[in-house]
C-alpha positions as CSV (number, residue, x, y, z in Angstrom):
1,X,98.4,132.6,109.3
2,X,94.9,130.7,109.1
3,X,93.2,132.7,107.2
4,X,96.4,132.8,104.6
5,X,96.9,129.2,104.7
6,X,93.0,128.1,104.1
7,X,92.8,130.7,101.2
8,X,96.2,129.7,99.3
9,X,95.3,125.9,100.0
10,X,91.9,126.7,98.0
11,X,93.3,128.1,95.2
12,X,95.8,125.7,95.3
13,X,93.4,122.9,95.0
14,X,91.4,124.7,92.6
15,X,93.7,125.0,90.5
16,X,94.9,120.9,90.6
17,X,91.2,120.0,90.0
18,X,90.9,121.6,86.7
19,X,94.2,121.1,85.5
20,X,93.6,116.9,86.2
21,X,89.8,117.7,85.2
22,X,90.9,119.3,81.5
23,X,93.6,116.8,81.3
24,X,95.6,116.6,78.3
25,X,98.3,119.6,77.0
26,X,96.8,122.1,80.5
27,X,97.4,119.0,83.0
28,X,100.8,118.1,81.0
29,X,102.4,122.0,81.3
30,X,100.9,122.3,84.7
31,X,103.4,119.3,86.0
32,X,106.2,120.2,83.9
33,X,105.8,123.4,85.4
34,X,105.3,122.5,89.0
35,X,107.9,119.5,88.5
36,X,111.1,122.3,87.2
37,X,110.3,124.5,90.7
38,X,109.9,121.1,92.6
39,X,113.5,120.5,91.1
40,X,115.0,123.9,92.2
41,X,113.6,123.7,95.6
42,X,115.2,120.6,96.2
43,X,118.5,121.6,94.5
44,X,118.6,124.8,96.4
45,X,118.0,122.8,99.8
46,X,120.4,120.2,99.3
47,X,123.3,122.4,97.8
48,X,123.1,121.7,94.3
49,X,122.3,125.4,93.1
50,X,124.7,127.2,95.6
51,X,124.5,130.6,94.2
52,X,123.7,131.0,90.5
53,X,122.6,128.5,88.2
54,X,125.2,126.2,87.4
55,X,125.5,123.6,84.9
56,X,124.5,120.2,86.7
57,X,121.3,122.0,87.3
58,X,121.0,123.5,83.9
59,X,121.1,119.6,82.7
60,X,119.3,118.6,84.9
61,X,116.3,121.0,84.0
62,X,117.2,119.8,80.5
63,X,116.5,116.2,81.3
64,X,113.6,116.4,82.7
65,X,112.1,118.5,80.1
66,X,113.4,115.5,77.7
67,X,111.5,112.9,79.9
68,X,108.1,114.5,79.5
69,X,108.7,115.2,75.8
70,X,108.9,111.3,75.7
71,X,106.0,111.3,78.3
72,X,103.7,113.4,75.7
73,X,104.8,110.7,72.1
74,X,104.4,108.0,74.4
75,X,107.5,106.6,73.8
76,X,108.1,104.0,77.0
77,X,110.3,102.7,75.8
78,X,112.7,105.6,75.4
79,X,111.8,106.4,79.2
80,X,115.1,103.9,80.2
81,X,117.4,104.9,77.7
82,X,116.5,108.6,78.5
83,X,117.1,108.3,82.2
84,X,120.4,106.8,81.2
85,X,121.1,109.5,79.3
86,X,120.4,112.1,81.8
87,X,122.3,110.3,84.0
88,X,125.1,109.7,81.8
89,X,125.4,113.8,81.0
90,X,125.5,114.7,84.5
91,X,128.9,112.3,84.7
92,X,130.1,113.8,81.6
93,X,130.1,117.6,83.7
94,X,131.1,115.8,86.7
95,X,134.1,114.0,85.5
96,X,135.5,116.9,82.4
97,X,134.6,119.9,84.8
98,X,136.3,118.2,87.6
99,X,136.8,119.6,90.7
100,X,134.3,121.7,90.1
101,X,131.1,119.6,91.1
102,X,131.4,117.0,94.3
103,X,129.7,113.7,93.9
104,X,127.3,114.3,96.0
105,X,125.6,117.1,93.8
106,X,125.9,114.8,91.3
107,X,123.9,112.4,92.5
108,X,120.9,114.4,93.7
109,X,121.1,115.8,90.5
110,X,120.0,112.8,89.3
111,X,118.1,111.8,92.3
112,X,116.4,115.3,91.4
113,X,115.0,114.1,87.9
114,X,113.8,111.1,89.0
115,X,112.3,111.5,92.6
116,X,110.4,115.3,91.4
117,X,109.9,114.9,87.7
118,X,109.5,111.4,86.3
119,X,107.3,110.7,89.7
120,X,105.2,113.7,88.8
121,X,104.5,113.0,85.7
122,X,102.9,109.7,86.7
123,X,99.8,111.8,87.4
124,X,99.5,113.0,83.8
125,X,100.4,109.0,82.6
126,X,97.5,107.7,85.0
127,X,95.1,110.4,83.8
128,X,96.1,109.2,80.4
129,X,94.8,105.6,81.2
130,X,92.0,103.8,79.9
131,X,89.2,105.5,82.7
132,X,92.1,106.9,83.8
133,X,89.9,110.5,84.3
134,X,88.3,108.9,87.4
135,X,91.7,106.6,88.3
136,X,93.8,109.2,89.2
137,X,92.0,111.2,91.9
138,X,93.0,107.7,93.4
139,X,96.2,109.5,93.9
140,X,95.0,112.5,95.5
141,X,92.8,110.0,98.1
142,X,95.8,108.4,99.1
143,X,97.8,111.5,99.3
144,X,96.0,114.2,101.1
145,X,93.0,112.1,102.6
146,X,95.5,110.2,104.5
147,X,97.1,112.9,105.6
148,X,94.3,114.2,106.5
149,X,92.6,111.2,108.3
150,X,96.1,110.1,110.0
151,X,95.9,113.8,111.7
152,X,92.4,113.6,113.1
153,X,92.9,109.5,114.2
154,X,96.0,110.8,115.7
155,X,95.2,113.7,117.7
156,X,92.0,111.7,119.2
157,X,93.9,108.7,119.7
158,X,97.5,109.2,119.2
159,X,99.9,107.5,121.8
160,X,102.6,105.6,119.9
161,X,105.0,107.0,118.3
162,X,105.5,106.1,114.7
163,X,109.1,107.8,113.7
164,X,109.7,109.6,117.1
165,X,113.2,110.8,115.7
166,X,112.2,112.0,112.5
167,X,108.8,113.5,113.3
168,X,107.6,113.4,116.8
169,X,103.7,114.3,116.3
170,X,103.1,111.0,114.0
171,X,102.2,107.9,115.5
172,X,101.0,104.9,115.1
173,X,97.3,105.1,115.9
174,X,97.4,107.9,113.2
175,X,99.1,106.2,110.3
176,X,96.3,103.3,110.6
177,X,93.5,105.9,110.9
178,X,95.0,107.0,107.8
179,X,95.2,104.0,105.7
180,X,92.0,102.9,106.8
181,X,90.3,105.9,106.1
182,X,92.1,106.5,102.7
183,X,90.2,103.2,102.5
184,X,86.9,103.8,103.2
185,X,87.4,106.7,101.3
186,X,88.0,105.0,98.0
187,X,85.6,102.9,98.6
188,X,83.3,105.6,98.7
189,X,84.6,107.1,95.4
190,X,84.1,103.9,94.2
191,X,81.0,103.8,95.1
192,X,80.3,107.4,93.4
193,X,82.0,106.9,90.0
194,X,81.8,102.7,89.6
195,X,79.1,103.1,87.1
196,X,80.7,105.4,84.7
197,X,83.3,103.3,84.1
198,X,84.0,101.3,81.4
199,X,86.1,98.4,83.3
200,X,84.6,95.3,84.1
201,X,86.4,95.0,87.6
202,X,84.6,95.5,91.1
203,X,86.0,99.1,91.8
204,X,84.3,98.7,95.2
205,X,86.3,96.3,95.7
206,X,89.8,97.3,94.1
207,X,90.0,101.1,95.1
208,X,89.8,101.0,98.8
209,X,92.9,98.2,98.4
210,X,94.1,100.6,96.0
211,X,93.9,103.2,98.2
212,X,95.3,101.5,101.5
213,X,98.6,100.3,99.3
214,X,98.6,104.0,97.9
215,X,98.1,105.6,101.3
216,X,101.3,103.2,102.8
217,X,103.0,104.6,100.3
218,X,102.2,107.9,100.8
219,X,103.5,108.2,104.5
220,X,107.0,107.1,103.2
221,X,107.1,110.1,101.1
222,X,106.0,112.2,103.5
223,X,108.3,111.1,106.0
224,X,111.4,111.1,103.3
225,X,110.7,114.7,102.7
226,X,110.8,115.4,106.0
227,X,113.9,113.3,106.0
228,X,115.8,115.4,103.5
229,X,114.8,118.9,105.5
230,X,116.0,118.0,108.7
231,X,119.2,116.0,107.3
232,X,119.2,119.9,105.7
233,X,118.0,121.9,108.6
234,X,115.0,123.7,106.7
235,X,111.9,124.1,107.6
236,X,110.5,124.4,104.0
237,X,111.3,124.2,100.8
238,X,110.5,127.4,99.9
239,X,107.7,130.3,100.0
240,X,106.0,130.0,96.7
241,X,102.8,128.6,98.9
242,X,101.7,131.3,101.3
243,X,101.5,129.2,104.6
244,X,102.8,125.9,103.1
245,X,105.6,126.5,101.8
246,X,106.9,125.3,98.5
247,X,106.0,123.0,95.7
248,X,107.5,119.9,97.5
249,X,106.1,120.5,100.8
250,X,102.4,120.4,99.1
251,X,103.5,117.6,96.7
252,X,105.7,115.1,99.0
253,X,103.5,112.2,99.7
254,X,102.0,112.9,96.1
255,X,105.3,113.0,94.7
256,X,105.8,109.0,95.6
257,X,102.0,107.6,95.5
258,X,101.6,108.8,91.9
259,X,104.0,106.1,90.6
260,X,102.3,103.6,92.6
261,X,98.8,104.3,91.8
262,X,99.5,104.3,87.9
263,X,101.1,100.8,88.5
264,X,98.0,99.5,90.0
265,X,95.6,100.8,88.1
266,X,97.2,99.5,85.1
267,X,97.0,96.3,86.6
268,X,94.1,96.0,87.8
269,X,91.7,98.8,86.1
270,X,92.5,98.7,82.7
């Protein structure tokens, strides 16, 4: 299980450093991609897509392929009135197709769009930024080197417990170890890629604070995803990651930083 885990985490990585490295059209298809079976893992989990496809899902699917054709023009400010309009479809099936549909799929059909697709494509939107090519491993920092910070910190110095209910093996000790080392690590970066940039702010300065915000953040996400399995009794999300499990399992802190980071480095890097 190791061995199978290691080798499909590598080529997992691998495979998000050169889409975010090419950027452009190859990073833009690889999140539309990855953000359509982050959709149907979730509906599937939460009892949107029951047995077949049905038509909340199919719209669904449709909507968030019409966010990131406004996400490619640029067009912000369509992004509102699309969302709406998403929205607003979904309630059309719900309400003419009646009983079919509970309101409950309904809404995490919608929740769907929003929490998986429009969040994903943040990473393509902060890659798009001014020096946005060395911004958004920001969101990768926050992400995984939390995670992976917060699991070392923990297991050497773990003893409160930070959401004993929820997930038992978190604690406190371990969520600062996390934020403080997705600190240090920015600041690092920083350190590494600072020159290159064309910004005239003190990224040794703003990443790690960057960073800490982002790797806050990042727990939440983790923990809602963890949330939404349990409330669902799942382990995973699904299979498509040999030894992780699915798309939202590899993505769930990723899946909430991403927003965040783009905010704050539009703030405060470009």
């Amino acid at each position: 299980m190791f061995v199978t885990r290691l080798i499909s985490g590598v080529i997992l990585l691998a495979i998000m450093i050169g889409a975010v490295c090419l950027g452009g059209p190859v990073l833009y298809a690889f999140l539309l991609v990855i953000s359509l079976i982050g959709m149907f893992e979730l509906y599937r989990a939460v009892g949107v897509r029951k047995r077949s496809e049905n038509l909340l899902t199919i719209i669904a699917y449709a909507g968030a392929i019409g966010f990131y054709v406004l996400v490619w023009f640029g067009r912000r400010d369509y992004y509102l009135p699309g969302i709406l309009a998403a929205m607003i479809a979904l309630l059309f099936i719900y309400v003419f197709l009646y009983p079919n549909y509970h309101a409950d799929q309904v809404m995490a059909a919608f929740f769907g769009i929003v929490y998986v697709a429009v969040s994903l494509s943040f990473i393509y939107q902060t890659r798009a930024l001014k020096d946005g090519a060395f911004s958004v491993w920001l969101i990768f920092i926050c992400s995984w080197g939390c995670d992976t910070m917060a699991y070392v910190t923990g297991r050497l110095f773990g003893k409160h417990k930070l959401a004993p209910v929820l997930s038992p093996k978190k604690t406190v000790e371990g969520a600062i170890g996390g934020v403080a080392g997705a600190a240090v690590i920015g600041g690092i970066y920083a350190a590494c890629v600072g020159r290159f940039m064309t910004t005239g702010v003190n990224t040794i300065l703003v990443f790690p604070l960057i960073s800490a915000v982002g790797a806050l953040v990042s727990m939440v996400g983790d923990l809602a995803a963890s949330a939404i399995k349990r409330n669902h009794n799942i382990k995973d999300y699904g299979k498509l990651i040999p030894g992780h499990g699915g798309i939202l399992d590899r993505y769930d802190s990723v899946i909430i930083t991403a927003p965040i980071i783009y905010l704050l480095a539009y703030i405060t890097v470009v």
